[in-house]
C-alpha positions in Angstrom: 0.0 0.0 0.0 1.3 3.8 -1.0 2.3 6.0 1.7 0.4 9.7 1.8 3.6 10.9 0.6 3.8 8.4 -2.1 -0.1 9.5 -3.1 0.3 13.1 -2.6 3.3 13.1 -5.1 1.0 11.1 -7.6 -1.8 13.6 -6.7 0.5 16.5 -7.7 1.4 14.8 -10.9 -1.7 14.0 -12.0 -2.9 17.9 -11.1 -0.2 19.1 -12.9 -0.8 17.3 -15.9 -4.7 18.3 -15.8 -3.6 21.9 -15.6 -1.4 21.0 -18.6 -4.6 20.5 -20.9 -6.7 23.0 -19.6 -4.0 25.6 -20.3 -3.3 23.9 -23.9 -7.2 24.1 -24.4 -7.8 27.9 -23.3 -4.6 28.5 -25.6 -6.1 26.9 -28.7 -9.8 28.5 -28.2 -8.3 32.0 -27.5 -5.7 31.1 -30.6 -9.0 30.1 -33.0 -11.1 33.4 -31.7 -8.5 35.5 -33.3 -7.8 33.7 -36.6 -11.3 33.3 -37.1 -11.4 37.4 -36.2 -8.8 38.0 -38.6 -10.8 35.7 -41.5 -13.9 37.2 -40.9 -12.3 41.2 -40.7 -10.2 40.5 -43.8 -12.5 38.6 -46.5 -15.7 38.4 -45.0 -17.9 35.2 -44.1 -18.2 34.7 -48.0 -15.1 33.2 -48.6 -13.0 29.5 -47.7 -13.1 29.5 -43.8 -8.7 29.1 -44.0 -8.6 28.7 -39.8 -10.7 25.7 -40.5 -7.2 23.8 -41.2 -5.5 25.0 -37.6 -8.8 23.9 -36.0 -8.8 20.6 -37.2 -5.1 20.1 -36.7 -4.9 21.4 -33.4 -8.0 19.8 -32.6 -6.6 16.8 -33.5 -3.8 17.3 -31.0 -6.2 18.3 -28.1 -8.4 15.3 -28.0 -5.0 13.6 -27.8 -3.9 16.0 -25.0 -7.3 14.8 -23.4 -7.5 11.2 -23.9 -3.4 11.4 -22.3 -4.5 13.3 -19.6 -7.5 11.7 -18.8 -8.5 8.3 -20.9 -5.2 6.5 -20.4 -4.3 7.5 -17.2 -6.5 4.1 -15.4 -5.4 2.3 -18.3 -1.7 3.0 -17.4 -2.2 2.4 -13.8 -3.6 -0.9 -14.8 -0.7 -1.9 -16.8 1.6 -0.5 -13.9 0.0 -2.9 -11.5 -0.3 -6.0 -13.8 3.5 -5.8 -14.2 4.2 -5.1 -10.6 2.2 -8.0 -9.7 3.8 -10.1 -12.3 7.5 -9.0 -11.1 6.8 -9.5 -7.1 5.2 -13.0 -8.7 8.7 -14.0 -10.2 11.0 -13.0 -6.9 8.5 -15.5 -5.1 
């Protein structure tokens, strides 16, 4: 079983890794407000929306930001333990 000191340094990890994506998202929304400003000011909603392309990129890179951050982190605990367990089963 983990010490507190052993959970509170995994606590602070995992915080800081949360704070991470939330920074990375408020970045790419505040980013996409202004290209999308600068589309609309300089050709007008009648033309090719151009920030479309960094949107999609970029979005592509958050939802893996978020599935990192917050998907795979049970899924890596999981593995973590299996491999423990499998290691402690060896020394037996």
């Amino acid at each position: 079983m983990a010490s507190d000191e052993e959970l509170r340094k995994k606590a602070e990890v995992i915080a800081e890794e949360k704070k991470g994506f939330y920074t990375h998202l408020v970045i790419y929304i505040l980013v996409n407000i202004l290209l999308y400003g600068i589309w609309m000011i300089n050709h007008g909603i009648d033309t090719h929306p151009w920030p479309i392309w960094v949107t999609i990129g970029w979005g592509i890179g958050i939802v893996a930001h978020f599935i990192g951050t917050f998907i795979s982190t049970g899924f890596n605990e999981k593995l973590v333990e299996k491999e423990y367990q499998k290691l402690k089963n060896k020394k037996k």
